[in-house]
C-alpha beads as a LAMMPS data file, in Angstrom:
LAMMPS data file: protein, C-alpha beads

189 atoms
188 bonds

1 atom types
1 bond types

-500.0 500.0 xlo xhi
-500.0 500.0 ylo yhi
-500.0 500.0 zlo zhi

Masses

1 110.0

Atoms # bond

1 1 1 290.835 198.820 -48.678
2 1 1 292.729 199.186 -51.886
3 1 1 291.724 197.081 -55.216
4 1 1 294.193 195.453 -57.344
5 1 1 294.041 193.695 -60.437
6 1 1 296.212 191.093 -60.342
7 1 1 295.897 188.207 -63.762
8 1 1 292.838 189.947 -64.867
9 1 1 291.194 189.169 -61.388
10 1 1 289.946 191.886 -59.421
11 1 1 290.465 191.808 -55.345
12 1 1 289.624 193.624 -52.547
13 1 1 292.604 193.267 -49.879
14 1 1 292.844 194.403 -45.995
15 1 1 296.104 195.550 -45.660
16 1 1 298.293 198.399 -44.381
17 1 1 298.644 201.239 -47.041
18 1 1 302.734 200.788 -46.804
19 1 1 302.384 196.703 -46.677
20 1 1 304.736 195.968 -50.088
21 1 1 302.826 194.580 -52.705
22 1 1 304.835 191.209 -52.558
23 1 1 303.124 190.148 -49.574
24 1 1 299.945 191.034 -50.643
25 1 1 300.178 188.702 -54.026
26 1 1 301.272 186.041 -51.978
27 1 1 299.553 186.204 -48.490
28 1 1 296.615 188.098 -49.280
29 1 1 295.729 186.777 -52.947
30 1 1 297.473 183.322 -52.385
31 1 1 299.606 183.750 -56.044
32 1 1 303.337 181.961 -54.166
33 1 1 305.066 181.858 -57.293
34 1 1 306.220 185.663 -57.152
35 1 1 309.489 184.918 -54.268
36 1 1 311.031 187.091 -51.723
37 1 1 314.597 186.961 -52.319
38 1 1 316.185 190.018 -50.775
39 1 1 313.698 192.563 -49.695
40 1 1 315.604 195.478 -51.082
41 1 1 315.015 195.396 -55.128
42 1 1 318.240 194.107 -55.601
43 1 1 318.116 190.327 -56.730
44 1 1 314.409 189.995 -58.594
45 1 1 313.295 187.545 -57.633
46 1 1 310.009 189.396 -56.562
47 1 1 309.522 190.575 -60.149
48 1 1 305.824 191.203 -61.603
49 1 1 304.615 193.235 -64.287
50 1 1 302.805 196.261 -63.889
51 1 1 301.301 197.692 -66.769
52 1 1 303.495 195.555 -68.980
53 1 1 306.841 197.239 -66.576
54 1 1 308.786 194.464 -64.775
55 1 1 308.685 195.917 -61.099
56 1 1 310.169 194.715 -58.177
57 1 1 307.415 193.947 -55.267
58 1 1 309.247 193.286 -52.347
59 1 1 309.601 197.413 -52.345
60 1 1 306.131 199.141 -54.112
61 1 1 303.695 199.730 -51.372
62 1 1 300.278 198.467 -52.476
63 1 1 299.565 202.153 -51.799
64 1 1 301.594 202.991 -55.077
65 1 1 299.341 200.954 -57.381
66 1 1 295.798 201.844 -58.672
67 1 1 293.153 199.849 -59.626
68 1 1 293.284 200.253 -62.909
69 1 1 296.876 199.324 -62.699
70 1 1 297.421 196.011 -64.212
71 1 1 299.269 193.527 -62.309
72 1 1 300.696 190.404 -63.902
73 1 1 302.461 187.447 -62.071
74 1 1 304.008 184.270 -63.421
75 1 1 300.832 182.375 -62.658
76 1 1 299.089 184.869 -64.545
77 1 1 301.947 185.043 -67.601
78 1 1 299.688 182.582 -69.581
79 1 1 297.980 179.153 -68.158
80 1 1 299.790 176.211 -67.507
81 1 1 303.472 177.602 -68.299
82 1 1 302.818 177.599 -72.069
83 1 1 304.492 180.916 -72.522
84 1 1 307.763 180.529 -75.149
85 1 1 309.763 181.513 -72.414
86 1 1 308.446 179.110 -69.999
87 1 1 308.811 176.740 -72.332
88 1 1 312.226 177.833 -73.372
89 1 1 313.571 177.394 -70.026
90 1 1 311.750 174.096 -69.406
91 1 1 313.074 171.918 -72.185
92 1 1 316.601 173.045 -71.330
93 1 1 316.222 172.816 -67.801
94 1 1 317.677 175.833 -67.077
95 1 1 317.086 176.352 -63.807
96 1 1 318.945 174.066 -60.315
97 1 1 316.798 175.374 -57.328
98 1 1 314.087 177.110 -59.306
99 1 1 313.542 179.818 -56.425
100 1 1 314.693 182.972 -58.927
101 1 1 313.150 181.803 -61.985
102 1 1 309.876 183.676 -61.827
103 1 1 311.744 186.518 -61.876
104 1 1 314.034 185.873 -64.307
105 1 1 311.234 184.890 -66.294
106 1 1 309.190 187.950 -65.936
107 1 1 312.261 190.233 -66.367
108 1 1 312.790 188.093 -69.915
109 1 1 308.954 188.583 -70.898
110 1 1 308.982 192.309 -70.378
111 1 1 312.335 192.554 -72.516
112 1 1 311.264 190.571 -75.176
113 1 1 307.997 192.511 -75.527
114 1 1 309.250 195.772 -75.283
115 1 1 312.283 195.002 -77.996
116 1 1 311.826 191.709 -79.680
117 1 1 315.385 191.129 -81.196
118 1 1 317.546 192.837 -77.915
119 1 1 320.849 194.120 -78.146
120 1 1 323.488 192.534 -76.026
121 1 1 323.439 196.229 -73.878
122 1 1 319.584 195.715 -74.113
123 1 1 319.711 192.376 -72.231
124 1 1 322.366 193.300 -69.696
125 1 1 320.550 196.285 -68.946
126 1 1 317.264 194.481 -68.635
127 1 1 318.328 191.398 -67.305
128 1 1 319.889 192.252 -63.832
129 1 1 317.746 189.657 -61.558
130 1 1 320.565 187.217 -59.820
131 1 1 320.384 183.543 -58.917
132 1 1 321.922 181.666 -56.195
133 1 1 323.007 178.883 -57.475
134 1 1 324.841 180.153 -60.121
135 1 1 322.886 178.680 -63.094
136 1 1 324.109 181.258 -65.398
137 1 1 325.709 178.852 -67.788
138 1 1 321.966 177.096 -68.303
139 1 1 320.991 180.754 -68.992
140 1 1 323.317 180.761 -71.562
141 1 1 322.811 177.175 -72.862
142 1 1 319.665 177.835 -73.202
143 1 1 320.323 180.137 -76.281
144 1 1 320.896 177.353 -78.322
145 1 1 319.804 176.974 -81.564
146 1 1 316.795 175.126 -80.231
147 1 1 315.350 177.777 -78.324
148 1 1 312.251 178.357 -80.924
149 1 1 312.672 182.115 -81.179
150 1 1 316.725 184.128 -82.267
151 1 1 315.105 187.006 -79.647
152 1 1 315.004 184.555 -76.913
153 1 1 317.946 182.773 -77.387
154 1 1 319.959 186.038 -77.314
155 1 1 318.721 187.085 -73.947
156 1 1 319.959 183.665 -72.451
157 1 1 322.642 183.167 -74.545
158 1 1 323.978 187.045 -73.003
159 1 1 322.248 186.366 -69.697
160 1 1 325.099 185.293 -67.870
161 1 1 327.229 188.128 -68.929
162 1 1 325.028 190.356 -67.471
163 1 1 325.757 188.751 -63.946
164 1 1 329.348 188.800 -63.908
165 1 1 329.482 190.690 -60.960
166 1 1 327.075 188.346 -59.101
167 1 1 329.225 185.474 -60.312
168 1 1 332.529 187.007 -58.873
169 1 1 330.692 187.412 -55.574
170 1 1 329.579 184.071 -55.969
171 1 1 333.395 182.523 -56.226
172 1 1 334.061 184.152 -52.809
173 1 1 331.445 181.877 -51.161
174 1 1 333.081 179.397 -49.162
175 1 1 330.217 176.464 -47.924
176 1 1 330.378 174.404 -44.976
177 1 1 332.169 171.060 -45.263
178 1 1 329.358 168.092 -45.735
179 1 1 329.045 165.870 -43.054
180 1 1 330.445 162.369 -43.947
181 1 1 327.095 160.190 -43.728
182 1 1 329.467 156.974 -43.310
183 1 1 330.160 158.389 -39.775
184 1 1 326.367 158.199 -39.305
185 1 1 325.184 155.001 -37.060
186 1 1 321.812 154.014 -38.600
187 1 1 318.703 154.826 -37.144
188 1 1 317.661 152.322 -33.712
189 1 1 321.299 151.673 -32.880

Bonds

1 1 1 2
2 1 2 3
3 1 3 4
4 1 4 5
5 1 5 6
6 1 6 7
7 1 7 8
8 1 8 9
9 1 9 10
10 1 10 11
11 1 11 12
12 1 12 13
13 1 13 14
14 1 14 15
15 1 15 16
16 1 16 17
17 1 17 18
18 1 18 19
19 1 19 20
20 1 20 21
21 1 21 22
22 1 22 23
23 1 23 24
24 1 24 25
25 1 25 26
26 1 26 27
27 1 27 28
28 1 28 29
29 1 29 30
30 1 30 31
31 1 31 32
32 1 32 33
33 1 33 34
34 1 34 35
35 1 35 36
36 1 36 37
37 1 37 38
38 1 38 39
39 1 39 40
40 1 40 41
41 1 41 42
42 1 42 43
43 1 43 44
44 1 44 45
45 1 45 46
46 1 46 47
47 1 47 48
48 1 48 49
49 1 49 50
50 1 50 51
51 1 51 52
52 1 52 53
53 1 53 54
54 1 54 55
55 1 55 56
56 1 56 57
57 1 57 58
58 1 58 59
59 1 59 60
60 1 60 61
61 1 61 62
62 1 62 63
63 1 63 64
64 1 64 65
65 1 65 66
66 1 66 67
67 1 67 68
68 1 68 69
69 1 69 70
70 1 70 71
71 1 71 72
72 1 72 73
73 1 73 74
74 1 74 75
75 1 75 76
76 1 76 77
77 1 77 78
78 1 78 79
79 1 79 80
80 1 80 81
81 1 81 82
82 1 82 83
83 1 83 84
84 1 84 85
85 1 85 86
86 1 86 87
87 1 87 88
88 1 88 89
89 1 89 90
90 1 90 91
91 1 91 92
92 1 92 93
93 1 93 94
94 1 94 95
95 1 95 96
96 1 96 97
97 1 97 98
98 1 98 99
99 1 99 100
100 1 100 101
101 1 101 102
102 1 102 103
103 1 103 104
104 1 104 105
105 1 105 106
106 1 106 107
107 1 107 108
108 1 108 109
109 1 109 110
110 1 110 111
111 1 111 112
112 1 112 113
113 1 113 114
114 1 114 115
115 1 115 116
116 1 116 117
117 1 117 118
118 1 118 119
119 1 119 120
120 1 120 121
121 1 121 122
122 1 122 123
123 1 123 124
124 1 124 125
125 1 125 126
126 1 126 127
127 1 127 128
128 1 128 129
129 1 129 130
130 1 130 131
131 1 131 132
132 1 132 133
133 1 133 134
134 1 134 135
135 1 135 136
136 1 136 137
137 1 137 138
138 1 138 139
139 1 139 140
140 1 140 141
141 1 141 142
142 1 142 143
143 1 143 144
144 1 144 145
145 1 145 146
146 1 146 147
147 1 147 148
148 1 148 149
149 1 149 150
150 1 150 151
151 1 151 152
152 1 152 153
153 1 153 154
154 1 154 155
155 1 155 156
156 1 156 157
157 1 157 158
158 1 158 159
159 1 159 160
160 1 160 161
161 1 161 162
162 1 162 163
163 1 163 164
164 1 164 165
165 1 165 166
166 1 166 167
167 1 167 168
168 1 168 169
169 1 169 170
170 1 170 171
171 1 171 172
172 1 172 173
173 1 173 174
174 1 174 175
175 1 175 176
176 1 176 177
177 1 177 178
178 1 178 179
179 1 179 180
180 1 180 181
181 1 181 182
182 1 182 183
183 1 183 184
184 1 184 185
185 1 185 186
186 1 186 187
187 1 187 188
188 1 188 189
């Protein structure tokens, strides 16, 4: 039965030694705001911080952390949201869907703390987490002048640089036609 210490809580989880340590934070411990994106490392959205490392989840085995490893989620970043980054991306409404920002979050945080005024290499090599709906140019708007910290606003204001390649792939997408809801008849007819 390993032991984790996830947000300064200790727990005691029943799980397989190979079961990834995403789906122990969210089925076993309950903590939802950590997402499965892609279940291969490659679009972080499953990204925590171990021992102050941004890690992706969906691929560690809970066998691969200790318990004196120290395992931090976005519920667990600080209480109710008030981290500057949180509230960065909050007053600018940065994200559309919301489903990647944990991780884009967490992969900020762990940049910022390791180097507190990045490089522009810094952030692209730090920042690599990819979001659906494209809401790279909120990532950069966000690096206005009214983010409260320079450091922050140049990891949004170069965050969308960083995903150029995700962006390209992004332009190839070709959605399904909406249906027309004028060709609807209304409910009971």
């Amino acid at each position: 039965m390993p032991t984790l210490n996830i947000n300064g809580k200790v727990h005691d989880v029943v799980v397989e030694a190979d079961t990834p340590l995403l789906w122990v934070i969210r089925e076993q411990v309950g903590l939802t705001g950590t997402k499965y994106g892609c279940g291969v490392a490659q679009c972080g959205a499953c990204s925590v911080h171990i021992n102050g490392e941004v890690q992706r989840s969906c691929v560690m085995p809970v066998s691969a952390v200790g318990a004196s490893d120290r395992i931090v989620t976005i519920e667990g970043l600080f209480t109710n949201a008030s981290h500057p980054v949180q509230q960065a991306w909050a007053a600018l409404d940065v994200p559309q869907c919301g489903y990647c920002q944990s991780g884009q979050i967490m992969a900020a945080v762990a940049l910022l703390r390791k180097k507190p005024t990045p490089t522009d290499g810094d952030i692209d090599e730090a920042m690599t987490n990819i979001c659906r709906c494209g809401t790279y140019q909120r990532i950069r708007a966000a690096g206005s002048s009214s983010v409260p910290r320079r450091s922050q606003a140049a990891v949004w204001r170069s965050a969308c640089r960083c995903h150029s390649r995700s962006i390209s792939a992004a332009a190839r997408y070709e959605p399904r036609p909406r249906l027309s809801t004028a060709s609807k008849s209304p409910r009971g007819s």
